[in-house]
N, C-alpha and C positions, 0 to 999 in steps of 0.2 A: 435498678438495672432492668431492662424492657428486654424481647426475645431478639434472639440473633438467628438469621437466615444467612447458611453459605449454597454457593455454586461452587461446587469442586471437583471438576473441572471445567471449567466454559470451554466448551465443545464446538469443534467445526471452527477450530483457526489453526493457525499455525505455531504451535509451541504451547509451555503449560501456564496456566491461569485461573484466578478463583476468584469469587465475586463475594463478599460478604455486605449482609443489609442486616445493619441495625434498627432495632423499632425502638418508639419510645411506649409510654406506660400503657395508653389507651391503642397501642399496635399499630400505628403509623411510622412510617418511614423517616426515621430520625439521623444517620448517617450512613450512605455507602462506599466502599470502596474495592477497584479493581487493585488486584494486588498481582504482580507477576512473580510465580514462584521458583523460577529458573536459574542459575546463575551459570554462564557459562566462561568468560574473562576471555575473550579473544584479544580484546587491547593490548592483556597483560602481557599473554605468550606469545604475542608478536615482536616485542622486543627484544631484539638484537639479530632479526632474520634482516637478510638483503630485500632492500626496497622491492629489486628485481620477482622476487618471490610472493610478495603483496596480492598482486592480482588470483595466484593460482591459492595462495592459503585463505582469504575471505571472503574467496566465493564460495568454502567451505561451510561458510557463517551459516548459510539455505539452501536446503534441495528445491525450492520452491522461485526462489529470486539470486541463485545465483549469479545470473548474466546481471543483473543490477550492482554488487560489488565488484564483480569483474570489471566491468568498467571505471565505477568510480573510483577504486583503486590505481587503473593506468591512469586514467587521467591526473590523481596526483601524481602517481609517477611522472608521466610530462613534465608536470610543472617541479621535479626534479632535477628534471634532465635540461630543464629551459628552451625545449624544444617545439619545434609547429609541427604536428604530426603531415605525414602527407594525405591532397585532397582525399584519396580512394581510402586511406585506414579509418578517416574522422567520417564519411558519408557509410563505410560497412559497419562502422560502431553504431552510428543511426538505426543503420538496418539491424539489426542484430535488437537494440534497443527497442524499437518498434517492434516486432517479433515475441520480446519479455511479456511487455505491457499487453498483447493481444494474446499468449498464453496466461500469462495472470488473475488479467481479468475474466476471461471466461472461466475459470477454477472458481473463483471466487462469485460472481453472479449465477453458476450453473450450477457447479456441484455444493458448495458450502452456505449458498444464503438460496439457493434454487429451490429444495422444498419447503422452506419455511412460505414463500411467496408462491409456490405453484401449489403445495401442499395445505399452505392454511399453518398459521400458527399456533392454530390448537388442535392439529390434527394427531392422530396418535405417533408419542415418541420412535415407535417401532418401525414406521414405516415414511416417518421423517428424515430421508436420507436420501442419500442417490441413487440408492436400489431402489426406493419406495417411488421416487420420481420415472424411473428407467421403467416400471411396470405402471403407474397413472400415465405417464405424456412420453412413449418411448421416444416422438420424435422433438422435443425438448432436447431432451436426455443425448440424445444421438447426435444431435448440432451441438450443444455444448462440447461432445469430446471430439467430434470436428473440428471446429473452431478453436480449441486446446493444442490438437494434434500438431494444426497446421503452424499457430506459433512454435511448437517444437521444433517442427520439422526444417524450419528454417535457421534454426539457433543450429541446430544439428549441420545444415547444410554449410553453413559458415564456420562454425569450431569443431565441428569433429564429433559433437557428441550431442543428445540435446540435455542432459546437467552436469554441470562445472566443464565446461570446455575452457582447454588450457588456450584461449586465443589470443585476444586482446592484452597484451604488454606495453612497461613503458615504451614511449616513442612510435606507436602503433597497432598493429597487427600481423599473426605469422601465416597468417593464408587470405587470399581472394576469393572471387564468388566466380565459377566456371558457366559457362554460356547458357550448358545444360540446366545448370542450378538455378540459372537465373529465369530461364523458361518455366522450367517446375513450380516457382515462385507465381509466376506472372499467369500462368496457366488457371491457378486456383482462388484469383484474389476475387473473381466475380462470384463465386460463388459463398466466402465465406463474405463478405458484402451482404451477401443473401441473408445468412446466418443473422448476423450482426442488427441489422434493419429487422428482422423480423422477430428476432427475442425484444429488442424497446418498443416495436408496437405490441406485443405480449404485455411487458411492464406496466406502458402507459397503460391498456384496458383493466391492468390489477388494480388503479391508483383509488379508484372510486371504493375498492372493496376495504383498501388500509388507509383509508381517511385519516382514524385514529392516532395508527404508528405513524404516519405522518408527519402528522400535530405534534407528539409525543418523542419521538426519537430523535435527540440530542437538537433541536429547536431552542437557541442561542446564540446570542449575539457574541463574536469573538474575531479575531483577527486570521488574514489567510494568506499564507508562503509559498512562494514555490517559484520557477525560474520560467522567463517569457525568453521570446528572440523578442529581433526588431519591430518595432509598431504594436509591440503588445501580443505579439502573436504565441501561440500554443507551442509550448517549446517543452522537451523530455529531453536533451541531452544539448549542451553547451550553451545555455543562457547565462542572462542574469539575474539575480534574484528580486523579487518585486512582494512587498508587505500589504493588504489592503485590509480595510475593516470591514464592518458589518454594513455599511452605509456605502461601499465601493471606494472612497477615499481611498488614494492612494498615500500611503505613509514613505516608504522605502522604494527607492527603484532604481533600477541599471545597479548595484550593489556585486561587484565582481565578490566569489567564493570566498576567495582567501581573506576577506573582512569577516567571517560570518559571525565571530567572535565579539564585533561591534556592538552588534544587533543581538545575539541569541545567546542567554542566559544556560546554567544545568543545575536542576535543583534535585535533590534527593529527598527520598522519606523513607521513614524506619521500617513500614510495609510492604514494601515493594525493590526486587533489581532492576526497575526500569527506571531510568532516570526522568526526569522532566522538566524538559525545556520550555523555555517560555524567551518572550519579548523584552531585553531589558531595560529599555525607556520606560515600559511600565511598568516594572516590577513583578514578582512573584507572589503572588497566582494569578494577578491581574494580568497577565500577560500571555494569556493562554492564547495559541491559537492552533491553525489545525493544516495541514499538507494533505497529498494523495491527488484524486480524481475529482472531489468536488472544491477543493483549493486550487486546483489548474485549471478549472471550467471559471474558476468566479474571478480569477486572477486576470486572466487573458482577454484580450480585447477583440480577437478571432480564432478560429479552431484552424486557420488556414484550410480548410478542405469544404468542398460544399455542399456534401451530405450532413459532415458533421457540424456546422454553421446554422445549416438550417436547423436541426435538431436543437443545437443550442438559445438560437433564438425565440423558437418556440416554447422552453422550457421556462426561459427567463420572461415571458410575455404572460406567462399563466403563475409564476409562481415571484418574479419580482429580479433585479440588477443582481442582486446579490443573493443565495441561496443558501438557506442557513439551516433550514434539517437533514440531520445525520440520513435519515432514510434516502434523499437523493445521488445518495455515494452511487448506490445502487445504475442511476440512469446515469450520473458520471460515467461510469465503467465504459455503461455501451457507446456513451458517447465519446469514449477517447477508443476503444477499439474502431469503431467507425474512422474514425481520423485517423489513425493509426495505419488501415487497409488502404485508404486512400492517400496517405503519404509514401504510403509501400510502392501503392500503382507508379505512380511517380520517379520514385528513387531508382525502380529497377529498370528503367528505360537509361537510367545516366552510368556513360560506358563507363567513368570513371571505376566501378565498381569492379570491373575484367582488368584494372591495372596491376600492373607485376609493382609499381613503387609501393610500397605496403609501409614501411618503418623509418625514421629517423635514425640514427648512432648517434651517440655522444655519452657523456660520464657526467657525475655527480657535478653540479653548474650552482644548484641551491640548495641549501639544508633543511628547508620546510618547504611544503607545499600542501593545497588542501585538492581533490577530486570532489566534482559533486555532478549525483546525476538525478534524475526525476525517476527514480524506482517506481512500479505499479501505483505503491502505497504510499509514495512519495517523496518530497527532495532528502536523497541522503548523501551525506557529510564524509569523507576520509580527508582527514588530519593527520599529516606523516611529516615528523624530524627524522633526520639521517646524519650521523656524522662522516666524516673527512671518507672513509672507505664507502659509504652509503648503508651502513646496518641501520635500521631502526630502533631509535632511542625515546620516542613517545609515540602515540599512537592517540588521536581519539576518533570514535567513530558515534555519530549522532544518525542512527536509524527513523525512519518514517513512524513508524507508531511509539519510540518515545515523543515527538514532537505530539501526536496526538494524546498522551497519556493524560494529560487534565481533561480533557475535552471527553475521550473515552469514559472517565472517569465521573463526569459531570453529565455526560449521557448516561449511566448505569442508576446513576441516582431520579434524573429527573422520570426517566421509566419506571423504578422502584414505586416514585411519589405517584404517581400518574396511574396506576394499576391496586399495588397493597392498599388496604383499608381495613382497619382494625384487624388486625395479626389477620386476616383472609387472602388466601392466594392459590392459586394452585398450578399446574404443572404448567399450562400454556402462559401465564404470566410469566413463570419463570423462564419461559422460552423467551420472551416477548425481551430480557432484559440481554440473557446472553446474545439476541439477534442485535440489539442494541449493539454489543460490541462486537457484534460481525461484519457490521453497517461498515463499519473502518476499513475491514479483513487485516485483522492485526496479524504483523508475521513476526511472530516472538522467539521463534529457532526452528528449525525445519523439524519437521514431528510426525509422528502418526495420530491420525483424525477415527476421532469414537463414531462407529457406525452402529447400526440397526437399535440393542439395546443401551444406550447413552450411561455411561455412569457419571452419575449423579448423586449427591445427598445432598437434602436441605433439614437442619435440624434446629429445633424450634425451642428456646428454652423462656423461661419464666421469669415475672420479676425478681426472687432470688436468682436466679441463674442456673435454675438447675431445666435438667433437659425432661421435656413434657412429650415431644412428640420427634418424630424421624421419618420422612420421606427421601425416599430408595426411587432412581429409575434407572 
């Protein structure tokens, strides 16, 4: 038995998780594994609420991503109810959805992966944080909650609240977007433009300093999901679902939701409540593949927008069709908020959005239906049976970072391999893996995030198995 190394708790995501590395004799990196140690059974105790209620109970699931269950829940509801929602409810779920994805991401590129890249990931734990960023780069610091604020503020502006707004139901929506609101909107999108464009020319200038991480974070060949519109185009709410691999080959495409079952496996293991999906033409674990922001940048065949196009093009001319390390999640980000503002510009000009027709009516039409929307972190899954009165009789729900869990998981290790050498490591390595699965921004349940002094243990035991050493931060 060789020594074992834990992270307990991988820090700076959303929900709780522990990382353990196995060494083997001579102290090299012999097994790792992310293990999620949460269990919270929303599926379970969904069973026997009314459909109706779906949207307002699993957007409970995140304080972080709530407008992403929101949605994907009505939308199954629709497809309960067998209904076309109308124009103005389907284009304000856009907007509302574009709003998610540009708070998200900026949480996640600013304040949770932001000092590791501005700070240096071996810079001291203590002041590896967003206070520690807010005092090296205030004005970093300051456009990231900018740029946070304003996706809030517009979720806000549409449902009432900016987390868990009770908005979007089946067959619609229970409010519109007021002239005023819509000005508010249209008022501030050049400016966070600003924002946006000018943190990925920050990025880019870091790229030469993490050559390394690079090279090293999750750099592997695997398959990538997520839903386009027409012609391939960059789609976050009502596509189809399209499979590619590492070579850009398209495998799967135009794939309406309610197959998804087809195509996508759930495997479990004895270490982990996260389940993991995989591809099941090729089996398990060969079937790994991976969603989010750099699965819908390598998927799609344009960003539709032409800030974000060109940005895209440019990434893929320096780095290749298809982009396969975990570290580019990161320019993912900015480059779907990019598109994101500039889908905004757009949408808030179509008056549709000032119409009082908001909802469909109608009653229970079908007993299954599936929602799917393109969350931040990517395509997620509601699965809802209903019987004859419409109560909920099964439930399953396939989240964005289970889909990533092999992937996560085969990033944690190839970082392990890529850093440890002979039982040697120390605190910034151990950064270097947890960033590894920040790279993703896993949202594992809505949590509170360890600041200033990070707790941490990593303990170090011996070929007997007994424990030789103990690192505290």
């Amino acid at each position: 038995m060789g020594q074992r190394i834990i992270i307990d708790p991988v820090t700076r995501i959303e929900g709780h998780a522990k990382i353990s590395i196995h060494l083997d004799e001579s102290g090299d990196v012999a097994e790792t594994r992310f293990h999620v140690t949460e269990f919270r059974g929303f599926e379970r105790f969904c069973i026997g609420r009314p459909f109706w209620e779906m949207p307002g109970i699993t957007a409970r699931i995140c304080g972080i991503c709530p407008v992403s269950h929101l949605l994907a829940s009505a939308r199954a509801g629709d497809g309960i109810l067998a209904v076309l929602i109308p124009p103005a409810a389907e284009k304000l779920r856009r907007l509302m959805n574009l709003a998610q994805i540009i708070q998200s991401h900026a949480l996640s590129f600013f304040h949770l992966s932001g000092p590791d890249l501005m700070l240096g990931f071996d810079s001291d734990p203590a002041q590896r944080n967003i206070f520690g960023l807010i005092a090296a780069d205030p004005d970093v610091a300051r456009n990231g909650i900018r740029l946070r604020q304003f996706g809030q503020e517009v979720i806000e502006l549409l449902g009432g609240r900016k987390i868990h707004p009770a908005w979007a139901v089946p067959g619609g929506v229970r409010s519109g977007l007021s002239v005023s609101s819509r000005d508010r909107i249209r008022a501030k999108l050049p400016e966070m433009l600003t924002i946006a464009c000018d943190a990925l020319g920050r990025l880019k200038q870091l790229s030469a300093k993490y050559r390394r991480e690079i090279e090293t974070f999750g750099v592997f060949p695997s398959l990538y999901l997520g839903m386009v519109g027409p012609g391939g185009r960059w789609m976050h709410y009502g596509g189809k679902l399209r499979v590619i691999d590492h070579t850009g080959n398209i495998l799967i495409d135009e794939l309406d939701p309610i197959d998804y079952r087809d195509v996508i496996g759930e495997a479990v293991e004895p270490w982990s409540y996260l389940k993991f999906p995989y591809i099941r033409a090729l089996g398990y674990p060969q079937g790994m593949y991976r969603v989010g922001p750099l699965a819908r940048i390598n998927i799609c065949t344009t960003m539709g927008a032409e800030r974000a196009d060109a940005e895209l093009r440019e990434l893929r001319q320096a780095v290749g069709p298809v982009i396969q390390g975990s570290f580019y999640y990161h320019h993912a980000r900015l480059i779907e908020i990019i598109a994101a503002l500039e889908r905004m510009e757009v949408l808030v000009e179509d008056d549709d959005l000032l119409s009082s027709e908001l909802r469909a009516d109608a009653g229970v039409n079908r007993h299954e239906a599936v929602g799917v929307s393109e969350a931040p972190r990517g395509t997620l899954f509601h699965h809802y049976r209903v019987d004859e009165k419409g109560l909920i009789t099964d439930v399953n729900l396939i989240i964005a970072t289970g889909q990533n869990n092999l992937a996560i998981n085969r990033t944690v290790g190839q970082i392990a391999q890529s850093y440890i050498r002979h039982g040697q490591f120390d605190e910034g390595i151990l950064n270097r893996i947890e960033a590894g699965v920040r790279a993703y921004d896993p949202c594992l349940s809505c949590s509170t995030h360890a600041v200033g002094q990070m707790a941490m243990e990593v303990e170090l035991y011996n070929a007997q198995g007994e424990l030789i050493n103990r690192l505290s931060r």
